[in-house]
C-alpha positions as CSV (number, residue, x, y, z in Angstrom):
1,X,114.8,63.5,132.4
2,X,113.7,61.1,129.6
3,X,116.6,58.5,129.9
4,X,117.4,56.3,126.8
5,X,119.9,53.6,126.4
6,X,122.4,54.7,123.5
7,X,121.9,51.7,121.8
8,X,117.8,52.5,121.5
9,X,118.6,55.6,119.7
10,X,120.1,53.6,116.5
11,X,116.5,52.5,116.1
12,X,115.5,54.9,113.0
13,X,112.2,56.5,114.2
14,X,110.5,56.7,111.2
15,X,110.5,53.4,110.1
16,X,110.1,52.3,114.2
17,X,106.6,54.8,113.9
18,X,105.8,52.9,110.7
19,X,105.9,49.7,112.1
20,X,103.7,50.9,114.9
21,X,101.4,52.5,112.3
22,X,101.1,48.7,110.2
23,X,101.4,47.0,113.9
24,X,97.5,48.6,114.4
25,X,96.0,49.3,110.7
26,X,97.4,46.3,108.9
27,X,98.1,43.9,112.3
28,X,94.8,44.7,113.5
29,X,92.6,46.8,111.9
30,X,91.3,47.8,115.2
31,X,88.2,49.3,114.9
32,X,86.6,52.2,116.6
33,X,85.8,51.8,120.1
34,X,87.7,48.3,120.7
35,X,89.8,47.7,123.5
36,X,93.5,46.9,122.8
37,X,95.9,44.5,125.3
38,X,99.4,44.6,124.5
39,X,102.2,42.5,125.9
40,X,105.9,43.5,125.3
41,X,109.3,43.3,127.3
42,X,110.1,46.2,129.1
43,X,113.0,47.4,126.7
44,X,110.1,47.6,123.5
45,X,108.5,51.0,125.7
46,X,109.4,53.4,122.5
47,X,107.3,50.9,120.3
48,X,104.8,50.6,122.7
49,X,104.3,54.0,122.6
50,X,104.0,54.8,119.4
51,X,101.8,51.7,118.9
52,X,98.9,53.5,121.6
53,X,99.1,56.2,120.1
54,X,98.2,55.2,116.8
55,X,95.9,52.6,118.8
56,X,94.2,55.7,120.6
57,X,93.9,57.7,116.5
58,X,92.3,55.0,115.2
59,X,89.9,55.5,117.7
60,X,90.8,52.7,120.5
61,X,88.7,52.5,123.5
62,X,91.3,51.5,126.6
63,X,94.3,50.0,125.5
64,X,96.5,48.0,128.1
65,X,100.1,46.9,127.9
66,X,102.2,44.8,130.4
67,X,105.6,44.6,130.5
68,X,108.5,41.7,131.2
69,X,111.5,42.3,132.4
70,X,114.9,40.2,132.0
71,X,116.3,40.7,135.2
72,X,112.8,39.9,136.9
73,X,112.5,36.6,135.4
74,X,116.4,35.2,136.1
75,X,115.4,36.6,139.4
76,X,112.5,33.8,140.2
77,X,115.1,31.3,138.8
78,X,117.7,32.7,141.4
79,X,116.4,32.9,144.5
80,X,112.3,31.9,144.1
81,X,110.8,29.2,145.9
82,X,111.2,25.8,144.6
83,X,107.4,25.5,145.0
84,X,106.8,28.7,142.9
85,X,107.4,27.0,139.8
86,X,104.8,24.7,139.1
87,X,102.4,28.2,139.9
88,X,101.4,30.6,137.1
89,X,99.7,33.9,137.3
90,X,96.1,32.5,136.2
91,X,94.6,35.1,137.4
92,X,96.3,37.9,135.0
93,X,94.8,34.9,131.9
94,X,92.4,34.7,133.2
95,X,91.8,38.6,133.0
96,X,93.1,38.3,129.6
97,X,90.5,35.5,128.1
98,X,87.4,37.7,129.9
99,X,88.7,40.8,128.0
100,X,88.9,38.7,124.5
101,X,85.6,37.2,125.0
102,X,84.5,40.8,125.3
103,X,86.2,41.8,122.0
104,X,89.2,43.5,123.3
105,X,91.9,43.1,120.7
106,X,95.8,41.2,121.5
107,X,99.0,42.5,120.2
108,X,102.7,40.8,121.1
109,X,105.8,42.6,120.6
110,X,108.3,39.8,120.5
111,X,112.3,40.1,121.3
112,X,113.0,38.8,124.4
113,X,116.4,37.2,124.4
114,X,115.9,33.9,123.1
115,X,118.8,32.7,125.3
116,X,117.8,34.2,128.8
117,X,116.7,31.2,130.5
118,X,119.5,28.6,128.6
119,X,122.4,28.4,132.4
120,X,118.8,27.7,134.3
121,X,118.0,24.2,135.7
122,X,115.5,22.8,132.6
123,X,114.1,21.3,135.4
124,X,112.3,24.1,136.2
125,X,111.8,25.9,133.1
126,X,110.2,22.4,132.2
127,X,107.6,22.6,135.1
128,X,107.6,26.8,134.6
129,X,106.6,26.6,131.4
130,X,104.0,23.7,131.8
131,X,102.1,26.3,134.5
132,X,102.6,28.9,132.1
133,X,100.8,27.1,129.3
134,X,97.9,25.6,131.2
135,X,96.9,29.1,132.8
136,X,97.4,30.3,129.6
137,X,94.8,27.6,127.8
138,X,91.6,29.9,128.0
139,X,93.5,32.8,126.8
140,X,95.4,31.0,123.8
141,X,91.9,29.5,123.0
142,X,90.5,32.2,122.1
143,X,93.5,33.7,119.9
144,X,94.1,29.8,118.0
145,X,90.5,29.9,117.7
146,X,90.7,33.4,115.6
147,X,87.8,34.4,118.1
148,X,89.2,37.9,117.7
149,X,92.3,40.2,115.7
150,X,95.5,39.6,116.9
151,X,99.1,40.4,115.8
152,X,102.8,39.7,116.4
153,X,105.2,42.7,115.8
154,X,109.1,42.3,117.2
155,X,111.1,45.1,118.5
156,X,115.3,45.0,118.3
157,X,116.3,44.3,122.4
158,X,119.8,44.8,122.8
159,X,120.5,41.3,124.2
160,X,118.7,39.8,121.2
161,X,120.6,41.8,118.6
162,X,124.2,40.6,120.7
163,X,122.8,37.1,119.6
164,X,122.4,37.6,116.2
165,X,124.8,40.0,115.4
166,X,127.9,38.9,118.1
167,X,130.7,40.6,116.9
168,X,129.5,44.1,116.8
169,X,129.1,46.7,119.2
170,X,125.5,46.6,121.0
171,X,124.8,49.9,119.3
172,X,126.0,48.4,115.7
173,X,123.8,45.2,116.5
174,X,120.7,46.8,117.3
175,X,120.6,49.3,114.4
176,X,121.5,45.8,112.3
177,X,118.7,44.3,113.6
178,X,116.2,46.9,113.6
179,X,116.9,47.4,109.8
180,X,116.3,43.6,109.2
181,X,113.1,43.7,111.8
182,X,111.4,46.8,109.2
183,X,112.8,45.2,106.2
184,X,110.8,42.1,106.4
185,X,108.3,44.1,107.5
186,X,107.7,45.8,105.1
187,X,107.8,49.2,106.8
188,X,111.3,50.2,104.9
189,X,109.2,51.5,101.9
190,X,107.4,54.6,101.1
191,X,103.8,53.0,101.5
192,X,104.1,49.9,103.7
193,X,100.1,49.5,104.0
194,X,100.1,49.2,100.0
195,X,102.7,46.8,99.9
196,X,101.1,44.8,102.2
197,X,97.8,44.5,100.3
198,X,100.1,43.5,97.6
199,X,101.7,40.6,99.8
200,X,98.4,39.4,101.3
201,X,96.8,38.8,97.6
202,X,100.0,37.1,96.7
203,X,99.8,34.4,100.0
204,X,96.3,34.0,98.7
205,X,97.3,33.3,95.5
206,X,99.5,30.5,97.0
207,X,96.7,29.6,99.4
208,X,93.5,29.3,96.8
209,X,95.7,26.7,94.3
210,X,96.8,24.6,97.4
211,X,92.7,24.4,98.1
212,X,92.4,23.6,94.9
213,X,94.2,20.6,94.9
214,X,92.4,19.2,97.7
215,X,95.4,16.8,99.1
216,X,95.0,14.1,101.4
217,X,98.6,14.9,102.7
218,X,102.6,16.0,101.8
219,X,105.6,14.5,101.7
220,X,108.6,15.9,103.0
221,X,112.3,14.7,101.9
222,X,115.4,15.9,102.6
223,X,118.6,15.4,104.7
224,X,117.6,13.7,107.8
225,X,113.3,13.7,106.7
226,X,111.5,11.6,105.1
227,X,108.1,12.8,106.9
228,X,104.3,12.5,105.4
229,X,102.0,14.7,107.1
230,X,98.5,13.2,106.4
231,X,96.1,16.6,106.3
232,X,93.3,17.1,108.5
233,X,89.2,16.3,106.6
234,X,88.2,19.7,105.3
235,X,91.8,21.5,106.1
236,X,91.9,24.9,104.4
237,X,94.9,26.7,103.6
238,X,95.0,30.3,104.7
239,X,98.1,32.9,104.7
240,X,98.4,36.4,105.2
241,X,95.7,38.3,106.1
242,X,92.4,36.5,107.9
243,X,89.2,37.1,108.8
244,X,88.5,36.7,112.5
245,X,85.4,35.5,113.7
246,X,84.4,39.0,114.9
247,X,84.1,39.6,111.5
248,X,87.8,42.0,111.4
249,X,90.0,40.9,109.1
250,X,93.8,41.0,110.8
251,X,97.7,40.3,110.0
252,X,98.3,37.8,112.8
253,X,102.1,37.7,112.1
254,X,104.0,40.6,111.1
255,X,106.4,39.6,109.3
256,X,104.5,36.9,107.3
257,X,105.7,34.5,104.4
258,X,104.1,31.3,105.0
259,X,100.7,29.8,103.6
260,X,99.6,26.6,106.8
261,X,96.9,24.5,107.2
262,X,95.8,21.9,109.8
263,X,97.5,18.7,109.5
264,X,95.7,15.1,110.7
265,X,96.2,14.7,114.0
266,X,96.4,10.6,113.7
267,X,97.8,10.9,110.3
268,X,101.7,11.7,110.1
269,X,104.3,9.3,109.9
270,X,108.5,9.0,109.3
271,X,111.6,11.0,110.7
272,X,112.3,14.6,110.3
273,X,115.1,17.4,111.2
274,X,114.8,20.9,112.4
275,X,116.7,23.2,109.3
276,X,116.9,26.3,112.0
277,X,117.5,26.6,115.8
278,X,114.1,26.6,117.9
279,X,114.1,29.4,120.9
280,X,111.4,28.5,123.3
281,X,111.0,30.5,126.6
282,X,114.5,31.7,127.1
283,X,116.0,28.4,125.7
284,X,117.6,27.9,122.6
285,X,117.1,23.6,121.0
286,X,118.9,23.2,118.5
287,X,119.4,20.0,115.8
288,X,116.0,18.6,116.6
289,X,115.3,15.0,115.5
290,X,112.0,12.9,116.0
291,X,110.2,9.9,114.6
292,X,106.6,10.1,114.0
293,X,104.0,6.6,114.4
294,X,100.4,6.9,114.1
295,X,100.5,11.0,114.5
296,X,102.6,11.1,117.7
297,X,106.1,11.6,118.4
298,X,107.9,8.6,119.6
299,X,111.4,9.3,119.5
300,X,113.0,12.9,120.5
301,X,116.6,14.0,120.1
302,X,117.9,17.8,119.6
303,X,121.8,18.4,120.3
304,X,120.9,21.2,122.5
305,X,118.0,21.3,124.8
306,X,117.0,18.1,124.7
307,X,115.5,18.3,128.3
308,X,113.7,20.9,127.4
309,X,112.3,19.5,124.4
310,X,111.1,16.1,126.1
311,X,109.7,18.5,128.8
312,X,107.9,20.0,126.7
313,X,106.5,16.9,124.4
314,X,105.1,15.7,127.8
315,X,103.1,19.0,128.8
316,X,99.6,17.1,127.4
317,X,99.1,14.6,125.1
318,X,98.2,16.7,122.0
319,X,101.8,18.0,122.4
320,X,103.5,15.5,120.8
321,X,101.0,15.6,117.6
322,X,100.8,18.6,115.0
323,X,98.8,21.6,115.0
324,X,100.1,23.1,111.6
325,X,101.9,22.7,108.7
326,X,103.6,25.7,106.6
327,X,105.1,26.2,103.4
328,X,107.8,28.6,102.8
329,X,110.1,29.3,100.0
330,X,114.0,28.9,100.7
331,X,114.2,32.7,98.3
332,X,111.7,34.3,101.1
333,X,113.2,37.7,102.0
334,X,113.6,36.8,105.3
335,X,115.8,33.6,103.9
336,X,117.4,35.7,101.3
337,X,118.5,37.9,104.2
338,X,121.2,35.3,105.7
339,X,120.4,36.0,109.0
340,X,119.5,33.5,111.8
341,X,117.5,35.0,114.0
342,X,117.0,32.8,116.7
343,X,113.6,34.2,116.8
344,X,110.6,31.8,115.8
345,X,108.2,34.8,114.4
346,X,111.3,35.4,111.9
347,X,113.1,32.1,111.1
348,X,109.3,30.1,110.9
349,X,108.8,33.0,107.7
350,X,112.6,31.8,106.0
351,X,111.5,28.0,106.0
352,X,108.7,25.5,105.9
353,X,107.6,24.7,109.4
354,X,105.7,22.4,111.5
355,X,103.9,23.3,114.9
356,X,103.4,20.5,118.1
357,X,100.4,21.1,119.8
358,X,97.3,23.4,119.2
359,X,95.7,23.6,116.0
360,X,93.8,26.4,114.3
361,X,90.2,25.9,114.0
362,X,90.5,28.9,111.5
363,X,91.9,26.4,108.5
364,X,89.2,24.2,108.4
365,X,86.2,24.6,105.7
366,X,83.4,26.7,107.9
367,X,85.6,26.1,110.7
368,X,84.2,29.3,112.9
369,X,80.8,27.2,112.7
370,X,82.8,23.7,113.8
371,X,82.3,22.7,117.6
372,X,86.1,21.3,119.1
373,X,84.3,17.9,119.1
374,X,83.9,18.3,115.4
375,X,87.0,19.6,115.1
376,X,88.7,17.0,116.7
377,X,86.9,14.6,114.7
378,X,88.1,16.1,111.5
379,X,91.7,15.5,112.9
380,X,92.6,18.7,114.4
381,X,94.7,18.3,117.6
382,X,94.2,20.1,121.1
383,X,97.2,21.1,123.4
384,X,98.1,23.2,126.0
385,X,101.5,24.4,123.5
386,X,101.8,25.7,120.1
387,X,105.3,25.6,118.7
388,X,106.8,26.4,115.8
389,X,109.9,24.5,114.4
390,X,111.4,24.8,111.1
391,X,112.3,21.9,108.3
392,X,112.4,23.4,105.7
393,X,115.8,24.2,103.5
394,X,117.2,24.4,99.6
395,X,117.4,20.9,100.1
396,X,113.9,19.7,101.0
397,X,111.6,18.3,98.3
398,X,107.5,18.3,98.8
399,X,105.0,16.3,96.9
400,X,101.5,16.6,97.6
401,X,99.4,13.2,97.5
402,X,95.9,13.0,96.3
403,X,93.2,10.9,97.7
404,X,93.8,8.0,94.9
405,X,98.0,8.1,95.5
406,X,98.7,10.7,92.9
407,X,101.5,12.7,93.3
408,X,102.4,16.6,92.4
409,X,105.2,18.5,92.9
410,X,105.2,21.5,95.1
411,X,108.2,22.3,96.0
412,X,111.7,21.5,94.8
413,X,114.4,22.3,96.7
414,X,112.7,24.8,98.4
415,X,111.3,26.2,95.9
416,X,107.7,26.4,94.7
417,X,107.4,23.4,91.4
């Protein structure tokens, strides 16, 4: 018998195959013969399926997936040994790194429930995650690096939809949440790979004029910020689609309304405040403060999660400087929508954003020919993490300031000038 939860079956299956469909020929463009890992919580299995199977038509060589499961993890928190958690399974990233230097393509599906981990001692979801991310170093490496095509694609769990929708019925929720998942996807339309090509030239668009002005770094005010973020020497502003450096030009985030660059590791400077909640590894930080000096965070307040936060700022050194800077209208569909989603891959594409850690060697000028050492020289910043957090609101002005001082508009309140 083929058992599915009643709340799975308010997922429309013809958008749900759509999404799979964009997932591998906009996400990815896998290409004949290429190998395909996939990583997805347990619950996501009708996506994942779909997703192989259009993986396997567009001629796939072997694609992998591994699952997590909710009740596995709070089960290591319960009753695993105290030791356990300062381990990480570096052997499975290990695997992982060896198949993308081979080639092999990644896909995510996100929607784990952003609170899972939040009545768990941050203690050790500090020193879990730490573990986590420097196993994970070789493999993240070679995704920040664009080595190879990768994509993002998020499936509605039930205990994510309770979250964001929490006074409906967890059959109500779900079908809520799916239809706001394909919505800003872009699967809810009769051709979603044609609107797509549509929305990548438009990010470029946005993208070629901000290369164009060639700034030395923006200025971010608002309620709680006044923040410059100097920008890295020979940054270069990418969004939407990009080319990896295999040569297979990919959809890393599905959805996607952001245009980023590389900010100057040394170079940022002032206070700022999170707009949206942050979900990182089961918990949820929320009201995030900090005060940059010379690039680095030295001050770090949230309301919620503040543990956690500090934990995380002291994984490595490079995680208390920036590894990106995104701009995002407030009147993005996602925005538009209303809807928190306590879900970074979401909520980073409804507001301008920042990232701690790991930049992308992608948005620098020739940066697939740039050695790290050059990199690093240039300003971009190495870490073990690569976070997301959102600043941006209908409130936040942004000024971008040329080499000589000159100022120009580029957003006002929220909007682009």
């Amino acid at each position: 018998m083929n058992f599915m939860p009643q709340s799975q079956t308010s997922v429309d299956p013809v958008k749900l195959e759509k999404l799979a469909e964009v997932a591998v020929k906009v996400g990815l463009q896998l290409q004949t013969g290429q190998d395909l890992v996939i990583t997805a919580p347990v619950v996501a299995l009708p996506l994942v399926r779909l997703i192989t199977k259009h993986a396997y038509m567009a001629g796939a060589g072997l694609v992998t997936a591994f699952y997590s499961d909710e009740e596995s993890t709070l089960a290591r928190y319960r009753y695993g040994n105290d030791q356990s958690f300062d381990r990480a399974s570096d052997w499975l990233y290990a695997g992982m790194a060896k198949a993308y230097a081979s080639g092999t393509a990644r896909l995510a599906v996100a929607g784990d429930n952003p609170m899972l981990l939040s009545e768990q001692d941050p203690a050790k979801v500090g020193r879990a995650n730490r573990a986590n991310s420097a196993a994970y170093k070789p493999a993240l490496e070679k995704i920040s690096n664009f080595d190879i095509n990768w994509n993002i694609v998020s499936y509605p769990n039930p205990s994510w939809a309770a979250l964001v929708f929490p006074d409906d019925p967890e059959a109500i929720a779900v079908a809520k949440l799916a239809k706001a998942i394909f919505a800003a996807s872009r699967v809810d339309v009769e051709d979603p790979i044609a609107a797509w090509v549509e929305h990548n030239a438009n990010l470029a668009k946005r993208s070629s004029w901000l290369n164009g002005e060639r700034f030395a770094s923006l200025h971010f005010t608002g309620p709680g910020t006044d923040l410059t973020v100097g920008l890295a020497d020979g940054h270069e502003w990418h969004g939407g689609s990009s080319t990896a450096k295999n040569g297979i030009t990919c959809n890393p985030n599905i959805p996607t309304e952001e245009v980023f660059t590389t900010p100057h590791a040394l170079r940022v400077e002032g206070h700022v405040s999170s707009t949206k909640p942050l979900s990182h590894q089961g918990t949820l930080i929320d009201n995030i403060r900090v005060r940059f000096e010379g690039g680095r965070i030295v001050e770090a307040k949230a309301s919620r999660g503040e543990e956690v936060l500090n934990k995380v700022l002291d994984t490595d050194e490079g995680a208390r400087r920036l590894g990106e800077v995104a701009l995002v209208p407030h009147s993005s569909p996602i925005s538009a929508s209303g809807i928190l989603f306590y879900n970074t891959l979401f909520d980073e594409n409804a507001s301008c954003h920042i990232a701690l850690g790991q930049c992308y060697s992608k948005c620098f000028v020739n940066g697939a020919s740039l050695t790290q050492e050059q990199i690093k020289a240039q300003g971009g910043n190495s870490s073990l993490i690569h976070i997301d957090w959102m600043i941006g609101s209908g409130q936040v002005d942004i000024d971008g300031i040329k080499p000589d001082g000159s100022r120009v508009a580029v957003m006002r309140q929220g909007e682009w000038a």
